[in-house]
N, C-alpha and C positions, 0 to 999 in steps of 0.2 A: 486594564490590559496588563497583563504579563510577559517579562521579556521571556529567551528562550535558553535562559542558561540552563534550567533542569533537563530540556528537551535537548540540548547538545552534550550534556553531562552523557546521557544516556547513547545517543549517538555513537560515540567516541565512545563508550563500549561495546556496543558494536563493531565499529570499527575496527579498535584492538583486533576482536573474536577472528574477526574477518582476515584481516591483514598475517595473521598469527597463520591459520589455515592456507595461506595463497588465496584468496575467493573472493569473487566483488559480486557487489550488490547494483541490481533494477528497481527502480521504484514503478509503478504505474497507478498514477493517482488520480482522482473527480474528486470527492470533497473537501480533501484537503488542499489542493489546489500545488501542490509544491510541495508542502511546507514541510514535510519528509525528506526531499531532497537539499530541502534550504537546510535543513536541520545536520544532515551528514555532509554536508560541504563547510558547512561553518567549523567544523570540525579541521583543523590544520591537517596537511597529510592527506587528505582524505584522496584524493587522489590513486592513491593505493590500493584502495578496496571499494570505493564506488564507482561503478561506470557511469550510469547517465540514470534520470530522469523522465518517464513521458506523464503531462498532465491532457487527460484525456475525459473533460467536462463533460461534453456533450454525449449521446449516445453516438451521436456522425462520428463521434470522433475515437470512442470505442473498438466501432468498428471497422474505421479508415486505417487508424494507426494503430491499433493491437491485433487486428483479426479477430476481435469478438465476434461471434456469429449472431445478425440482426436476429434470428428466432427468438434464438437465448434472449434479448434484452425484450423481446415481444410478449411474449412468454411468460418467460419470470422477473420481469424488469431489468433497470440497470443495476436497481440496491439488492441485490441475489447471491447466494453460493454460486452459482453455473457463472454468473457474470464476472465476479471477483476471479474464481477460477480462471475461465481463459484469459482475463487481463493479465495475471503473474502468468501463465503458459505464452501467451503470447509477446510478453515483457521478454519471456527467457530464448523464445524463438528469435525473435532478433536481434540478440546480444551473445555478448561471448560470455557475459553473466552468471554466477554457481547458483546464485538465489534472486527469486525476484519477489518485490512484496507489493499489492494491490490492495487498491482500497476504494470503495465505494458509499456512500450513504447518504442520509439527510439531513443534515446541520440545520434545518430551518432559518427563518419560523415559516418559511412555505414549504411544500411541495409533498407534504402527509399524506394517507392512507390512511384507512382504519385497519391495515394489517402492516404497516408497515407508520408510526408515528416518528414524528421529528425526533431525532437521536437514535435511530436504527442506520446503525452503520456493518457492512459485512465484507472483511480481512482476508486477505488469501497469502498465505505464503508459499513457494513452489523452491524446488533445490533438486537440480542435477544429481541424478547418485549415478554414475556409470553408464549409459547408454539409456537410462530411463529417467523420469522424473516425478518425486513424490512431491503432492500438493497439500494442504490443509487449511482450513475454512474455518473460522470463526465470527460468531455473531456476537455484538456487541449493544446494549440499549443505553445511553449516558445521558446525562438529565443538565441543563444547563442552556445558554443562550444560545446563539450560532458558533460564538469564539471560543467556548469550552466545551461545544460537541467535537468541533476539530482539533482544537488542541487534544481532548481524551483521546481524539483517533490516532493522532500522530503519536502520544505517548506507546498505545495500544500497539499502535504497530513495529514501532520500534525493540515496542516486547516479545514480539512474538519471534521477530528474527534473533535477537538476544538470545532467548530460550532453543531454536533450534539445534539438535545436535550436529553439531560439524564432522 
């Protein structure tokens, strides 16, 4: 097991990026369970530029607390671009939030597909620009137990809002 100094190093630049711009961050998360959120709270300050959290496991819970649409998860699953999408859409709809980051997949060692294998996890980043809001979707495959499918995701995601242009 691995502590989480690397995962809060990165954070906390985040953070910075955030705080620098005015802007805070949503998380809405199922496989990681938090730990995105734990990750930018651990962070001193953070208060600044994260708002909240939703850990949203279940499909019920998808679509009770983000407004996922049950077709979408019917459809194309939970572990999906359309799914990840309205989770940071609907992360952003209920917050005062600039960015929200989502994340879905399958840590194992259960719950595979033969098109969707353990460590198929898919990212969504969404961010306010002016009356509208741009999304974008990445898929990820990471190879490893259940604890370094999630850890990679949390690293993963935390990259992808890093990289964001503000």
């Amino acid at each position: 097991m691995h502590d989480d100094t690397e995962l809060t190093r990165l954070a906390a630049e985040v953070g910075d990026r955030l705080r620098e711009a005015g802007m805070h961050l949503v998380t809405a998360e199922s496989c990681t369970g938090g730990w995105i959120a734990k990750c930018c709270t651990d962070v001193p300050g953070s208060s600044a530029w994260f708002d909240c959290g939703y850990v949203t496991y279940s499909d019920a819970a998808k679509v009770r607390d983000l407004g996922v649409d049950a077709k979408t998860i019917e459809t194309q699953g939970a572990v999906s671009s359309p799914t990840v999408e309205e989770m940071a859409m609907g992360a952003l709809r209920l917050t005062e939030a600039d960015i929200a980051v989502a994340v879905s997949g399958i840590a194992g060692p259960t719950g595979a597909v033969a098109s969707k294998p353990v460590g198929t996890v898919w990212f969504a980043v969404a961010q306010r620009r002016g009356v509208s809001i741009e999304s974008n979707c990445r898929v990820k495959f990471f190879k490893g137990d259940r604890d370094a499918v999630r850890r990679k995701s949390v690293e993963f995601a935390l990259g992808m809002v890093r990289a964001i242009e503000l």
